[in-house]
C-alpha positions in Angstrom: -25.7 -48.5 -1.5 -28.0 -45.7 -0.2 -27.9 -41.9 -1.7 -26.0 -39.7 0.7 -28.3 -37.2 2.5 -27.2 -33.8 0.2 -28.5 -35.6 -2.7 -31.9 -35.9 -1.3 -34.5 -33.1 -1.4 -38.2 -33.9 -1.2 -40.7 -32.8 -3.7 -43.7 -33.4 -1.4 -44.9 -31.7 1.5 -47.8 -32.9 3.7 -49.7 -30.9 6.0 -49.0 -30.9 9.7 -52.0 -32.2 12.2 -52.3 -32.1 15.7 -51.1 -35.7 17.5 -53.1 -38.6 19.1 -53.3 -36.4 22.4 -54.8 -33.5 21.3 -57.2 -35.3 18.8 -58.5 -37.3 21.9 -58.3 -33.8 24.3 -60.3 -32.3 21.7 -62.8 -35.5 21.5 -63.1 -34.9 25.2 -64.0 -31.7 24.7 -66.9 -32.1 22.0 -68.1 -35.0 24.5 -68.9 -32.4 27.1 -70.1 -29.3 25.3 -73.8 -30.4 25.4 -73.4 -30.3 29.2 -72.0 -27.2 29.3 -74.5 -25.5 26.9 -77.0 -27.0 29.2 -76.1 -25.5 32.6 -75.7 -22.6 30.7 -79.1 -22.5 29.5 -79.0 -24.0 26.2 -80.6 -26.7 25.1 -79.1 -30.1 25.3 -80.5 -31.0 22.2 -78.6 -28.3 19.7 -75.6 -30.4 18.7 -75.2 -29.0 14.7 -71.9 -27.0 15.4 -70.3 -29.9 17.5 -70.9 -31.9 14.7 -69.1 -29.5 12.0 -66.5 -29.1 14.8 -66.3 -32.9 15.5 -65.9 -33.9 11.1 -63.2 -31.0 10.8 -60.7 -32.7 13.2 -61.7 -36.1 12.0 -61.3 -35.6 7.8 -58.2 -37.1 6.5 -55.8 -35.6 4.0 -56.4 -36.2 0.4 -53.2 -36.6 -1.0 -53.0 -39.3 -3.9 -50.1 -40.8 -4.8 -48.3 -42.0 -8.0 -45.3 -44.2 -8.1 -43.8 -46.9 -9.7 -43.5 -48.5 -6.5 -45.3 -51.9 -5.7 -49.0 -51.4 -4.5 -50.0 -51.8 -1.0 -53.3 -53.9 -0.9 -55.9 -54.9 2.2 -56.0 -58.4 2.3 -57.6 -59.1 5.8 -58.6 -58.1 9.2 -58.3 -59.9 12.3 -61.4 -59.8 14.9 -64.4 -60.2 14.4 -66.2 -56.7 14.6 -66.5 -53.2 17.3 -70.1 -53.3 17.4 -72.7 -52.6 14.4 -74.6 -55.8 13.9 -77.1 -57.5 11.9 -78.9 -60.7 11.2 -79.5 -61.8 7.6 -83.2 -62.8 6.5 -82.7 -66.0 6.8 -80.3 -65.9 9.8 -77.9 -67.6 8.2 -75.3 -65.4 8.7 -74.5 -62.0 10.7 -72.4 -59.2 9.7 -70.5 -57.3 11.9 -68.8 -54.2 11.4 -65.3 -52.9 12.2 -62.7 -50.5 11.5 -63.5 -50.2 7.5 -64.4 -53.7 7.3 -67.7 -55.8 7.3 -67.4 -59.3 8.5 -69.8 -62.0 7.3 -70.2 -64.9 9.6 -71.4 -68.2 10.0 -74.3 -67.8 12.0 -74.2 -71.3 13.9 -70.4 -72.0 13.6 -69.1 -68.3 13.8 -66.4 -68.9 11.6 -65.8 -65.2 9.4 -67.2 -66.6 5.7 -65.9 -63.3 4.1 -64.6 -59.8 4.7 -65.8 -56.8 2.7 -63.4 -53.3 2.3 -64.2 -50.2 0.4 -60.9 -48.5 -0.3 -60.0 -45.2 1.3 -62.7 -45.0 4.2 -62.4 -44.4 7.9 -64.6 -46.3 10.4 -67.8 -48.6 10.2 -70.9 -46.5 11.8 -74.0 -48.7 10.7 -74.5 -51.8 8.9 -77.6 -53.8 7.3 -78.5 -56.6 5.3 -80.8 -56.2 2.2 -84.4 -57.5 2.8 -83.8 -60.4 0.0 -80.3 -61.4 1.9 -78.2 -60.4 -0.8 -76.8 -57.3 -0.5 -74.6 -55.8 2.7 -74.7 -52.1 3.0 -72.4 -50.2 5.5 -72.0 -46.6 6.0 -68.4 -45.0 6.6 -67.1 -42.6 8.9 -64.8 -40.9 6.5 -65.3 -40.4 4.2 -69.4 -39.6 4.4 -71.1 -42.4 2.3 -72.7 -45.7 1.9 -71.1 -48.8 0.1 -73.4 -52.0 -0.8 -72.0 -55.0 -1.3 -72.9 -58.3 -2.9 -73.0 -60.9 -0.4 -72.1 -63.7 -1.7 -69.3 -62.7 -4.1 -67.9 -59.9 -1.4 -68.0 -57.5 -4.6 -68.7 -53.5 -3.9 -71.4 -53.0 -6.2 -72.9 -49.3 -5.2 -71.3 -46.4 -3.7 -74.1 -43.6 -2.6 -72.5 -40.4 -2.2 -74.2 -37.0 -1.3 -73.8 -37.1 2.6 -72.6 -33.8 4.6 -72.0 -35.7 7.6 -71.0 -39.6 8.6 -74.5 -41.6 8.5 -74.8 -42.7 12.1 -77.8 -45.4 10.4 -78.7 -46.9 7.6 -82.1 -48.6 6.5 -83.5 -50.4 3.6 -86.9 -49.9 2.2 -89.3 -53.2 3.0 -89.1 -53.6 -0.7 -85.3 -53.2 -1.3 -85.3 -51.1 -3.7 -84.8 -47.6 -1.4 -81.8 -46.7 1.0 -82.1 -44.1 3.8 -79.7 -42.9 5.8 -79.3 -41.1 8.8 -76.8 -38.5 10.1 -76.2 -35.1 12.1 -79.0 -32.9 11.2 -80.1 -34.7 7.7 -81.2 -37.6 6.2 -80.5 -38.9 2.2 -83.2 -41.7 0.8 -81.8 -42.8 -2.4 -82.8 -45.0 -5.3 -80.0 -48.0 -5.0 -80.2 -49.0 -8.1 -79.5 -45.5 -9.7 -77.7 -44.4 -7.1 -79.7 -40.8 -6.8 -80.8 -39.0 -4.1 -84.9 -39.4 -4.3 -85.8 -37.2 -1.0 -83.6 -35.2 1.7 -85.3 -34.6 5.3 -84.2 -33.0 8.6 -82.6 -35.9 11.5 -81.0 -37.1 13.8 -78.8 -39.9 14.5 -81.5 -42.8 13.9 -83.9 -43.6 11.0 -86.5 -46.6 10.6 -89.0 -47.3 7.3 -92.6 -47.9 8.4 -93.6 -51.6 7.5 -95.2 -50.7 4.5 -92.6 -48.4 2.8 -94.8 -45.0 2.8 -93.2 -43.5 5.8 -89.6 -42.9 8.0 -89.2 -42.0 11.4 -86.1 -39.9 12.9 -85.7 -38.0 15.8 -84.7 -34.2 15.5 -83.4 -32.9 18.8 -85.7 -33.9 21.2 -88.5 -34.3 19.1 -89.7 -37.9 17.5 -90.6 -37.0 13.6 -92.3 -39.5 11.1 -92.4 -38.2 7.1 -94.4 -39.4 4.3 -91.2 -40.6 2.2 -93.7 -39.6 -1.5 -94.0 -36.2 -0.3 -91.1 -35.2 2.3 -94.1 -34.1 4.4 -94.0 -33.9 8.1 -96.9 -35.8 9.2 -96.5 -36.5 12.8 -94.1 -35.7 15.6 -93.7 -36.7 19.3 -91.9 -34.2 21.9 -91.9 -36.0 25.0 -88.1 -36.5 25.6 -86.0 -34.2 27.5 -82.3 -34.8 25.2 -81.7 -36.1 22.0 -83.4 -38.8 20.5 -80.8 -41.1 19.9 -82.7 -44.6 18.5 -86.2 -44.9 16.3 -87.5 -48.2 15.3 -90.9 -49.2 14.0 -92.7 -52.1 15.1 -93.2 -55.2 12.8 -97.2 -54.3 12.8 -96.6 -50.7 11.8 -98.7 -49.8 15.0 -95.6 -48.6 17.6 -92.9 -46.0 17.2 -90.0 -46.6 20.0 -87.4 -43.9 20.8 -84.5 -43.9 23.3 -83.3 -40.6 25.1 -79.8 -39.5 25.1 -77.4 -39.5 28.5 -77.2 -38.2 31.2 -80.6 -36.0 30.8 -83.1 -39.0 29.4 -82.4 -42.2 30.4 -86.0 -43.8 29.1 -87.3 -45.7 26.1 -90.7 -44.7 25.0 -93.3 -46.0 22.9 -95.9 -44.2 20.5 -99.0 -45.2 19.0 -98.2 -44.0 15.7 -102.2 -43.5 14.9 -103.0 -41.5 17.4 -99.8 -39.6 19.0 -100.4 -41.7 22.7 -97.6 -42.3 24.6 -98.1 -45.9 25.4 -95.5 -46.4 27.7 -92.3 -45.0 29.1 -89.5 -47.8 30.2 -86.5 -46.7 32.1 -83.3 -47.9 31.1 -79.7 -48.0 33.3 -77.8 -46.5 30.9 -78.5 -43.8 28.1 -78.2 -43.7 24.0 -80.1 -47.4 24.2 -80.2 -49.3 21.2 -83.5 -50.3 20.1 -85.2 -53.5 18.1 -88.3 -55.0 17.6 -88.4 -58.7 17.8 -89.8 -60.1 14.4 -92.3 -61.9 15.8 -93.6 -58.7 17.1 -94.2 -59.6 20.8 -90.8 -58.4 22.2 -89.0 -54.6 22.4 -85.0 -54.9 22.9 -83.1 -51.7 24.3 -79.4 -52.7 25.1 -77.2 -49.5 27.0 -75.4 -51.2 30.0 -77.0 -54.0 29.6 -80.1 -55.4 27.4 -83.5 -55.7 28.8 -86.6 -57.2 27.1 -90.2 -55.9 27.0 -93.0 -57.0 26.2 -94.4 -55.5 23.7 -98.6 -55.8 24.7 -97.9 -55.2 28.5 -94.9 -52.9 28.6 -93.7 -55.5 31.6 -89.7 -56.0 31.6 -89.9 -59.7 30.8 -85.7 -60.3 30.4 -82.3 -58.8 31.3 -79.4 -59.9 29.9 -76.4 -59.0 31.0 -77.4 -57.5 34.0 -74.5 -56.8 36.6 -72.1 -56.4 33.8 -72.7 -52.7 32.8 -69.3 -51.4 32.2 -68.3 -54.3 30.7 -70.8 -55.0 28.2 -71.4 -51.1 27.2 -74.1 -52.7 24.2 -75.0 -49.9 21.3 -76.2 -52.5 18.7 -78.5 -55.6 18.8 -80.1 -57.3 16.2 -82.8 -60.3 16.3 -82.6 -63.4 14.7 -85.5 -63.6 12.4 -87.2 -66.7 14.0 -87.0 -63.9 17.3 -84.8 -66.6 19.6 -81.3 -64.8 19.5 -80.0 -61.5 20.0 -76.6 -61.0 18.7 -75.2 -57.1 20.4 -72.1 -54.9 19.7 -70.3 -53.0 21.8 -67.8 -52.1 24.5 -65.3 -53.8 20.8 -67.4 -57.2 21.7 -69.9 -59.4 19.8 -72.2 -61.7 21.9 -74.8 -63.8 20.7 -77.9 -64.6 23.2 -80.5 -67.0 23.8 -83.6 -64.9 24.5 -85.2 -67.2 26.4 -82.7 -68.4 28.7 -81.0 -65.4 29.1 -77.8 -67.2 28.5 -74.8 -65.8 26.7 -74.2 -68.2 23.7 -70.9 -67.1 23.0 -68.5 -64.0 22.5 -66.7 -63.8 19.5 -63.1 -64.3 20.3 -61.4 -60.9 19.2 -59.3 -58.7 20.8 -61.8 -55.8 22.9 -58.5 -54.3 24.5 -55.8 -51.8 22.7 -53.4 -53.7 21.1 -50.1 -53.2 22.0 -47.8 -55.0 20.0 -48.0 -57.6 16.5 -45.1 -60.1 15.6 -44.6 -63.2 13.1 -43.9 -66.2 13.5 -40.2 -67.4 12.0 -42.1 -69.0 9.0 -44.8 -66.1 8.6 -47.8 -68.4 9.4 -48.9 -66.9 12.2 -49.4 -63.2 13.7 -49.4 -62.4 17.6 -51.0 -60.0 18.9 -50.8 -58.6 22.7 -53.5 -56.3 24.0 -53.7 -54.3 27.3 -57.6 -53.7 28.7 -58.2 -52.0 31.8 -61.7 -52.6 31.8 -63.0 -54.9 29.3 -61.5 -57.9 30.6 -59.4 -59.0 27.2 -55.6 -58.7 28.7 -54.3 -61.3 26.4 -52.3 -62.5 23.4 -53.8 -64.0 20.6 -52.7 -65.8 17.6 -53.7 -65.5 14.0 -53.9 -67.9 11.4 -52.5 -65.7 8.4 -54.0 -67.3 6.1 -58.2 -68.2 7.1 -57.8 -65.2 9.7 -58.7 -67.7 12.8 -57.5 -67.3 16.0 -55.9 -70.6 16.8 -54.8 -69.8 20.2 -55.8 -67.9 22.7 -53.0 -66.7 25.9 -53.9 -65.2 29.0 -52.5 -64.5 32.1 -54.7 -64.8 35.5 -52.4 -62.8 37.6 -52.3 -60.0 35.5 -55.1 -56.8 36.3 -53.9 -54.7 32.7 -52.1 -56.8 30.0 -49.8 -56.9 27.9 -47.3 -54.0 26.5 -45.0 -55.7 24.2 -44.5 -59.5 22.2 -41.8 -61.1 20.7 -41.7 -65.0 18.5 -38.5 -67.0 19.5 -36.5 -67.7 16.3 -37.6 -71.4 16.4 -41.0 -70.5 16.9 -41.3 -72.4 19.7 -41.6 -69.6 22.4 -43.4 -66.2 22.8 -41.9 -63.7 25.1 -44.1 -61.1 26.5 -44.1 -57.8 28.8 -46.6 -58.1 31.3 -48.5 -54.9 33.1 -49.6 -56.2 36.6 -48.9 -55.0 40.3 -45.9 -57.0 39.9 -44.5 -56.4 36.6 -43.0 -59.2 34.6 -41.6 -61.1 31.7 -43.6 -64.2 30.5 -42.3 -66.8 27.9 -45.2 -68.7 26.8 -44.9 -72.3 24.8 -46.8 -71.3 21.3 -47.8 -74.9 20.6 -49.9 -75.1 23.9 -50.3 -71.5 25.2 -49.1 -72.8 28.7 -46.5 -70.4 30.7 -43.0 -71.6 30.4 -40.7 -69.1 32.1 -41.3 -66.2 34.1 -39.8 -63.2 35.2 -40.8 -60.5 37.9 -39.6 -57.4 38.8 -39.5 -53.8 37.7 -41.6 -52.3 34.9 -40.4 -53.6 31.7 -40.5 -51.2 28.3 -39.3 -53.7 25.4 -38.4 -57.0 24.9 -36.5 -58.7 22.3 -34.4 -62.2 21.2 -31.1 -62.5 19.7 -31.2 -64.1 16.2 -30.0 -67.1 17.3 -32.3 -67.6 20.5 -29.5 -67.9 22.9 -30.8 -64.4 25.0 -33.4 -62.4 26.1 -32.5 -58.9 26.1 -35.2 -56.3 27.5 -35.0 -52.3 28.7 -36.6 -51.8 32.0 -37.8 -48.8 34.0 -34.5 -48.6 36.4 -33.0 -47.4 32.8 -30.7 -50.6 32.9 -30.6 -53.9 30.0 -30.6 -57.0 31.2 -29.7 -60.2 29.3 -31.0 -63.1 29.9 -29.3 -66.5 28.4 -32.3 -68.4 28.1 -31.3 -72.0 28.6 -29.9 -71.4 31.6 -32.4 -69.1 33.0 -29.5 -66.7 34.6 -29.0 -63.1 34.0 -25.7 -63.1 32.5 -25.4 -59.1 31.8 -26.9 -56.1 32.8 -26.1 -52.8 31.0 -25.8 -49.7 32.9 -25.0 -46.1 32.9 -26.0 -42.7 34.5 -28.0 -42.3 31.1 -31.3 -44.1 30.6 -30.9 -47.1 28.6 -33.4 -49.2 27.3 -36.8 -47.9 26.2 -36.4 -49.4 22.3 -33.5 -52.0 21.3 -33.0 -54.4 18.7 -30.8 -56.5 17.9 -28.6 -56.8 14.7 -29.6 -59.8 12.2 -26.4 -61.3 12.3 -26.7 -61.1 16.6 -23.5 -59.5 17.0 -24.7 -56.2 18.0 -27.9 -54.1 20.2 -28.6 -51.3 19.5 -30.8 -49.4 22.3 -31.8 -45.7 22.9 -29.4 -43.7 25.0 -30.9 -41.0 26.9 -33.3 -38.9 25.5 -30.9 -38.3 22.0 -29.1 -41.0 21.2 -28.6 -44.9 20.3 -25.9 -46.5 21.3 -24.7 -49.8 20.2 -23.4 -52.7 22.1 -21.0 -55.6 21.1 -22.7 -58.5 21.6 -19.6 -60.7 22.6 -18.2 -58.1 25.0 -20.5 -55.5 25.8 -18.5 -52.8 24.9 -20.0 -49.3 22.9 -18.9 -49.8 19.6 -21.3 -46.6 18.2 -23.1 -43.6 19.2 -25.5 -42.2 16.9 -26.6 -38.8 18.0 -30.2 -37.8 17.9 -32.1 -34.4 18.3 -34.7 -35.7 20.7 -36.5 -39.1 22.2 -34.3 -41.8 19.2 -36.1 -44.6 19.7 -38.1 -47.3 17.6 -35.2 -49.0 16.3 -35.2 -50.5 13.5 -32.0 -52.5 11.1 -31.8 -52.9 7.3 -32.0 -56.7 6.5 -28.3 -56.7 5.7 -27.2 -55.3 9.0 -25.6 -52.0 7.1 -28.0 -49.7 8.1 -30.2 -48.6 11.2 -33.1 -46.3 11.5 -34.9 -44.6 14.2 -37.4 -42.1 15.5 -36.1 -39.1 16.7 -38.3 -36.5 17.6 -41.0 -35.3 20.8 -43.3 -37.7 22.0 -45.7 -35.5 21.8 -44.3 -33.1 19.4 -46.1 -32.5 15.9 -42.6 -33.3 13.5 -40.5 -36.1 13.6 -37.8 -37.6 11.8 -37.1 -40.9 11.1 -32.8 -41.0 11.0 -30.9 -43.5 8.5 -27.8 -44.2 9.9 -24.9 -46.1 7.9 -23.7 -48.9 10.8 -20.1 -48.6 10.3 -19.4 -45.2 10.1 -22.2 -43.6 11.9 -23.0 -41.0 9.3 -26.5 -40.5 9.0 -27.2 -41.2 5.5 -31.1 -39.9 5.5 -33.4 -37.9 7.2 -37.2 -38.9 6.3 -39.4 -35.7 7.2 -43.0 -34.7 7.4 -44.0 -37.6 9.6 -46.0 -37.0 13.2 -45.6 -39.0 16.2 -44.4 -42.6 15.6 -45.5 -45.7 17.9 -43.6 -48.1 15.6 -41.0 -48.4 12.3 -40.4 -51.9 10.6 -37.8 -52.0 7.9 -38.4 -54.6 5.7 -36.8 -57.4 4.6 -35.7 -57.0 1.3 -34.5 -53.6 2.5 -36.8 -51.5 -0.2 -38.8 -50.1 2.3 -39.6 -48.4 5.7 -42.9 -48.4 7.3 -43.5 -46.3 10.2 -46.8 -45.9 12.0 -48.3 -42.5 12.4 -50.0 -40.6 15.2 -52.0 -38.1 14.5 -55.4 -36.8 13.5 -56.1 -39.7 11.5 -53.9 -42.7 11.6 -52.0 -44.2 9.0 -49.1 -46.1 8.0 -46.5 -44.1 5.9 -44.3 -46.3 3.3 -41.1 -44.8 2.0 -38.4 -46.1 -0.8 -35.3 -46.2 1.3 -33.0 -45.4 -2.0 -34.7 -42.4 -2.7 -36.3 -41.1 0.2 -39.9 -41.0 -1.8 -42.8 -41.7 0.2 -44.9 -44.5 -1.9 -47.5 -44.9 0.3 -50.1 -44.1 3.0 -52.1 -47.1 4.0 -55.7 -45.6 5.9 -58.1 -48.3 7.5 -57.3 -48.2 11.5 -59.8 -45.7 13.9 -57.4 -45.2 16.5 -53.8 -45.2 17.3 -51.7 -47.3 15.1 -49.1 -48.9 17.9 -47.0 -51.5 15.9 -46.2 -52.5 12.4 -44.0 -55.5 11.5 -43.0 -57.2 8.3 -43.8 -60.8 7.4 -39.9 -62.6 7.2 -40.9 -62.7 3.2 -41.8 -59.6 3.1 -45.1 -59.9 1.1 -46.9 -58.7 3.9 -47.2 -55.8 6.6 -48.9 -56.5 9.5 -50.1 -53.5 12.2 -52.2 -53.7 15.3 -53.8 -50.6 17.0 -55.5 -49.3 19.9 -59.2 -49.7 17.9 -58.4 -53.5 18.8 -57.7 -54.7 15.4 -55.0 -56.5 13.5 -54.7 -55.7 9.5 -52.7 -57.7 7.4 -51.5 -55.6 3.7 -50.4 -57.5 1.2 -47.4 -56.2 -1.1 -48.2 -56.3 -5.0 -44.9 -56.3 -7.2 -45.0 -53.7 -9.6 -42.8 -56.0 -12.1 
C-alpha cells in the first residue's frame, strides 16, 4: 500500500532548466550569430563567446545520487552510429560513433563486434583508432574529455581530462604514444600513457600530426597554423580562407596541408605546400564545413559536405563523386579510408555508408534508424524491441526490430505510401501483430504481421495521436484528432465503439491490465476512465493542466500521469489510487515529459525528461525518492517502456537511437 501524500515531503531539490523548445530556439540562435556579426562588420571567424554561450546551455547538472535502490546500468545501444568514423589499421573493423557510445564493427560482415560507454558523458564528437589497432579513443561532448578504450576487451583504460571546451577532433601521434585534441579556441597534446598534458596551443575545430610526429596543424579562425609539437612554436601559417577553417589533414608524404572553409562564406578546399607556403590548389566544394582525408596510398584527397568528391592528389582534377544528386540526404561530415585506399566508409545526416572508390558504388548503409524515433515497445516475451521513427527528409520512416539480446535488427517495416512516418507503436499480446500510427497525406492505422513485416490490416482516416491493445487482444482502441476514441474489435475488423463528448478525448490512454478499464485524457485537465464492458465513466481524476502520459501500476490499483504545460518548465507526475480517486502522490521537480512507464513489479516510475539535457528520471513509488537519473541520449527522449520482466528499461529518442538499461538488484 502506497504512503498517503501528507506523509511525503522531498529532501531534494533540482534546479529548473529551460525545455526542449527553448534549448533548440537558443541553438538556432548561436547557429546564426556568425552571420549576423558578419553583416554587421565583424568577422565571421570570431566564434570564442558563442562557444562559452553554446557549453553553458548544454552542461548537465551534477547531482550524484545515493540510494539503496537497485542500480541502473547501460547495457546496449541500438544503431549503428550518427556519424564520426574510422577505419582500423588493418581494416578489419570500423568504429562508429553515437550518442555516448562507440560501435566496433565487422568491417566485411558489418555485424556490431562490441560497444564501448564511458559513464556519465553526453554525445560522441570525434573518434580514432590507435596506430597499432589496439586502442579506440573518442572524445565527449559533455562532459569535455577523451576516453581510450582497449579494443579488444571493450575496457576504458584512460580518461584525459584538462579540456575547457568539447574536442571537436582527436588525433594520435604516428608513434602512439601522444594524443592531441582539438576544440573551440585550444588544443591539449597529452602523454597517454601518463595521462598529462605535454603542450597546450591555440585552434580550432580540426587538428592533424605531421607524418613524422614533429609537427600539428589546426586552423585558428581563418588562418591555417602548423606548430612544432617540441617547442609549441608557431612555425608556419596559411591565411587564404575567407571563414573558419573547419578541417586540417596532412598528406601521407608530409608534403600537403588541406583545409576546408566554413559555410556559407568559404565553400573551398585548399591545398598547401607545407615547404614552401604555395597554395597548390583551391577545389570548390557544394556544400561547406567539408570533411577531409587523405587516401593512404597517397594519390587521392576526399572532402565529403553534400556529397563526397575525389581528387587527385598530383593534378588537382576531380577524379570521383559519390553521392552526387543526393545532397540533402547524405549531409556527410566524416569519412575515413580503408587502409588498402579502396573504400570510404562516411557519417552523417545519422547514416553510415560504406563506398567502393572505384566504382563509385554505395556498398551498403548500415541499417539504423536516421529519423527521430517516436515510440519503443516489447515484445510479450521481452525478446524483441520496436522502434517507430518519423523522417521528413532522410528517408528512414520505418519500424524496426531489435534483437535484445546481439542488438541486430532482425526486421525491417516500411511503409511506401507514407511521405513522414511513424508517431506511435504498439506489440499485440500474442506477439503476433504490430499496430502502428502512420503520418501520411492520408493518415492511418497499420497492423503489421511481426513474423514477416508484411501489412495486415489497415486503417485510414483522420490524424491519429495514440494507439493501444486490450490485454487480451480482442480491440484496438486509439485517440484521434476529431477528439473522439474509437474501438476497434480486431477479428472482425468493425468499429464497435466510438467515445465522444464536447471535451477532447484521446491524446494518451491505456488500458487497465486486467482489460476491464481505459483510462484516457479528458480535456486539457483530466483522465477519465471508461468501463470496458459498458462504456460508462466510472472515474474522473482531476488534473491542473495537459494529464496525459498515462501510465497503470502492474496490479491495476494505481494510475499515474503527466500533468503539467507542454511547454511549461514544472510538471508533476500525479499518483492516483484507482478506486477512490484520491491522488496518493505528487512527484515534483521534473520538466516536460514525452513519456512515463511504470514498471512491472510496481517499484518504480520512469518518466522521460525534456529539457536542457535529456534524461530519464527513476523514482521509488513507496517513497516518493528519486533513485535515479539515467544520461546518455543527445536529443529528446520520446518514449520509455519496461521490459514485461522488468529487468530492463528501454527508451528511444529523437537523436535516432534505442538504449536498453539493465536493472541490477541491490539484494
Amino acid at each position: 500500500m502506497l504512503s498517503r501524500r501528507e506523509d511525503f515531503i522531498p529532501d531534494w531539490r533540482l534546479g529548473h532548466f529551460a525545455n526542449s523548445t527553448m534549448r533548440r530556439l537558443a541553438g538556432t540562435l548561436l547557429t546564426l550569430l556568425p552571420l549576423v556579426g558578419t553583416l554587421l562588420g565583424a568577422s565571421p571567424g570570431s566564434r570564442e563567446e558563442i562557444f562559452s554561450a553554446e557549453e553553458k546551455l548544454a552542461r548537465p547538472s551534477s547531482v550524484k545520487l545515493e540510494s539503496d535502490a537497485d542500480r541502473f546500468d547501460l547495457i546496449r545501444v541500438f544503431g549503428y552510429g550518427w556519424g564520426p568514423v574510422d577505419y582500423s589499421p588493418d581494416g578489419r573493423h570500423i568504429a562508429s560513433a553515437g550518442a555516448s557510445v562507440v560501435f566496433l564493427l565487422d568491417a566485411q560482415t558489418y555485424q556490431i563486434e562490441r560497444q564501448l560507454f564511458a559513464e556519465d558523458t553526453m554525445g560522441t564528437m570525434s573518434v580514432q583508432w590507435s596506430p597499432d589497432g589496439h586502442s579506440v579513443a573518442a572524445a565527449s561532448f559533455d562532459p569535455p574529455r577523451v576516453h581510450i578504450w582497449d579494443a579488444a576487451t571493450g575496457e576504458l583504460r584512460v580518461r584525459l581530462q584538462g579540456l575547457n571546451r568539447p574536442a571537436r577532433s582527436i588525433a594520435w601521434s604516428p608513434e602512439g604514444s601522444r594524443l592531441a585534441a582539438c576544440g573551440a579556441n585550444e588544443i591539449r597534446i597529452w602523454d597517454v600513457k601518463t595521462e598529462q598534458i605535454l603542450r597546450t596551443l591555440s585552434g580550432n575545430n580540426s587538428v592533424a600530426w605531421s607524418p613524422d610526429g614533429r609537427y600539428v596543424v589546426t586552423g585558428f579562425d581563418e588562418v591555417v597554423r602548423i606548430y612544432a609539437v617540441e617547442t609549441g612554436q608557431l612555425v608556419r601559417q596559411f591565411e587564404r580562407h575567407r571563414a573558419i577553417v573547419q578541417t586540417v589533414a596532412w598528406s601521407p608524404d608530409g608534403r600537403y596541408v588541406a583545409s576546408s572553409g566554413s559555410a556559407p562564406f568559404d565553400l573551398t578546399v585548399k591545398v598547401w605546400e607545407v615547404e614552401t607556403g604555395l597554395l597548390v590548389w583551391t577545389l570548390p566544394q557544394n556544400g561547406g564545413d567539408a570533411a577531409l582525408a587523405w587516401s593512404p596510398n597517397g594519390a587521392y584527397l576526399a572532402a565529403g559536405s553534400g556529397s563526397i568528391k575525389i581528387w587527385g592528389a598530383k593534378s588537382g582534377q576531380l577524379v570521383r563523386s559519390l553521392g552526387e544528386g543526393q545532397t540533402l540526404a547524405l549531409a556527410i561530415r566524416w569519412i575515413a579510408w580503408s587502409p588498402d585506399s579502396a573504400r570510404l566508409v562516411s557519417g552523417g545526416g545519422r547514416v553510415i555508408r560504406l563506398w567502393d572508390v572505384t566504382t563509385g558504388d554505395r556498398i551498403t548503409s548500415l541499417p539504423g534508424h536516421s529519423g527521430t524515433i517516436e515510440s519503443v515497445a516489447w515484445s510479450p516475451e521481452g525478446r524483441y524491441i520496436a522502434s517507430a521513427a518519423t523522417d521528413y527528409l532522410l528517408n528512414d520512416r520505418s519500424i524496426r526490430i531489435w534483437d535484445k539480446d546481439t542488438g541486430e535488427p532482425v526486421r525491417v517495416i516500411r511503409d511506401d505510401i507514407c511521405r513522414y512516418g511513424f508517431r506511435a507503436v504498439d506489440w499485440s499480446p500474442d506477439g503476433k501483430y504490430l499496430a502502428s500510427v502512420l503520418l501520411c497525406d492520408q493518415p492511418s492505422i497499420v497492423i503489421w504481421e511481426t513474423a514477416t513485416g508484411t501489412e495486415w490490416r489497415r486503417w485510414s482516416g483522420l490524424v491519429v495521436y495514440s494507439v493501444a491493445w486490450s490485454p487480451d487482444g480482442r480491440y484496438l482502441a486509439w485517440g484521434a484528432l476529431d477528439r473522439k476514441i474509437r474501438i476497434l474489435e480486431v477479428d472482425r475488423w468493425e468499429i464497435v465503439k466510438i467515445l465522444a463528448d464536447p471535451m477532447e478525448l484521446g491524446s494518451s490512454i491505456a488500458w487497465s491490465p486486467d482489460g476491464r478499464y481505459l483510462a484516457c485524457r479528458a480535456g486539457r485537465q483530466e483522465i477519465w476512465i471508461f468501463e470496458a464492458d459498458t462504456w460508462e465513466i466510472v472515474s474522473r481524476l482531476p488534473g491542473r493542466n495537459h494529464a496525459d502520459f498515462i501510465t497503470w501500476s502492474a496490479d491495476g490499483q494505481y494510475l499515474a500521469s503527466r500533468d503539467g504545460s507542454s511547454f511549461g518548465l514544472a510538471n508533476l507526475i500525479n499518483i492516483w489510487e484507482f478506486k477512490t480517486g484520491e491522488l496518493i502522490r505528487s512527484l515534483e521537480d521534473i520538466q516536460q515529459v514525452r513519456g512515463l512507464a511504470w514498471s512491472p513489479n510496481g517499484r518504480y516510475l520512469a518518466a522521460a525528461e525534456v529539457y536542457f539535457i535529456p534524461s530519464i528520471k527513476i523514482w521509488e513509488v513507496e517513497t516518493g525518492q528519486m533513485v535515479a537519473r539515467l544520461l546518455g541520449h543527445t536529443d529528446v527522449i520520446s518514449s520509455v517502456q519496461w521490459s514485461p520482466d522488468g529487468n530492463y528499461l528501454a527508451s528511444g529518442s529523437w537523436d535516432s537511437s534505442v538504449r536498453l538499461w539493465g536493472v541490477r538488484t541491490s539484494e
